[in-house]
Each structure stands twice: as C-alpha cells, then as structure tokens.
N, C-alpha and C positions, 0 to 999 in steps of 0.2 A: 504494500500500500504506500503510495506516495504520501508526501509531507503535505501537498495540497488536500489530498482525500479523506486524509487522518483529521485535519481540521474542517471540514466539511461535516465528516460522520459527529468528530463531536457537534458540532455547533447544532448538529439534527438532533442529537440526544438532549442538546444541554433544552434545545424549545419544546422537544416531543416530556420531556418531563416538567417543563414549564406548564403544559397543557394539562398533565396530568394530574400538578397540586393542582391547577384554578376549577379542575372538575371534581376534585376533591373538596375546596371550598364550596364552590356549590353544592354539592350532599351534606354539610357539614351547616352549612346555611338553611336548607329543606330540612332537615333535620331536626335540629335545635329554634326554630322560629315557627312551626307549627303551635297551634294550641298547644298539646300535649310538650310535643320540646321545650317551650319556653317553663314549662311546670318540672322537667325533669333538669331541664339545665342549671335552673333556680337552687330546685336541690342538691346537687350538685356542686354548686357554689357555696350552699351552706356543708356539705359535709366533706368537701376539701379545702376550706377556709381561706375560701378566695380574696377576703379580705380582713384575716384578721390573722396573726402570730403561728407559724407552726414550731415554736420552738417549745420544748416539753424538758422542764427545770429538772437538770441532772441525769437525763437520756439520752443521749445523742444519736441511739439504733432508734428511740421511736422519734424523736425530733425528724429525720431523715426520712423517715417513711411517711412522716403530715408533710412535708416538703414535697414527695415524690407525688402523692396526691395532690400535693397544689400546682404539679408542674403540669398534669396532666388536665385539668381543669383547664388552666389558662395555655395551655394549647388549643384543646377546643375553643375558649373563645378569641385568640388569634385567628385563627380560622374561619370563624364567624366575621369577624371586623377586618375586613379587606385591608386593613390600614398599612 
C-alpha cells in the first residue's frame, strides 16, 4: 500500500467512525429524551451522583467505584448534549 493510500484508508476510517459516534448520539438522544428516558435518566442521575460528592470518608475501593458510576452517567449525558 502506498503512503498516499495509507492516508486515504485512514482518513475513511477516521469519518466512517465519525459517522458512527453521531449515530450513536442519536440512539443515545431517542433514548434518554423519551417520556420514559427522561424518568430513567433522572434516576440515574440520582443514583450515580451526578451532582453531588463520590468521595466515601476513608474508602478509596468504594470512593472509586461512586466515581466509576458517575463516569458513566455523565457519558450518557455527553452524549445527549451535542456540545
């Protein structure tokens, strides 16, 4: 494969995977902004503590694990907010 080709094939992959998160936002969008979505994303918000403290005084294995749940939380709503 040439040096022109090799940069071709990526630049295919790097948009064909571009295409693929923006079609993942959208399911992520239909999703969570349904009636029902907006009820489970809520909860969800409350029980990965999307907006309050995961730090658990003199734990650091459960500290890490409210973090991990808050990471994934605020993935989904990254994903939601095109921003």
């Amino acid at each position: 494969m040439t040096e022109t080709q090799q940069t071709e094939n990526e630049a295919y992959t790097q948009e064909r995977r571009q295409q693929e998160i923006e079609q993942l936002r959208d399911m992520y969008t239909q999703t969570f902004t349904s009636e029902n979505g907006v009820k489970v994303f809520n909860d969800l918000a409350n029980r990965c503590h999307a907006m309050t403290t995961t730090y658990v005084s003199g734990d650091a294995n459960a500290s890490a694990f409210e973090e991990g749940k808050r990471a994934v939380f605020l993935h989904i709503k990254n994903m939601i907010n095109k921003e």
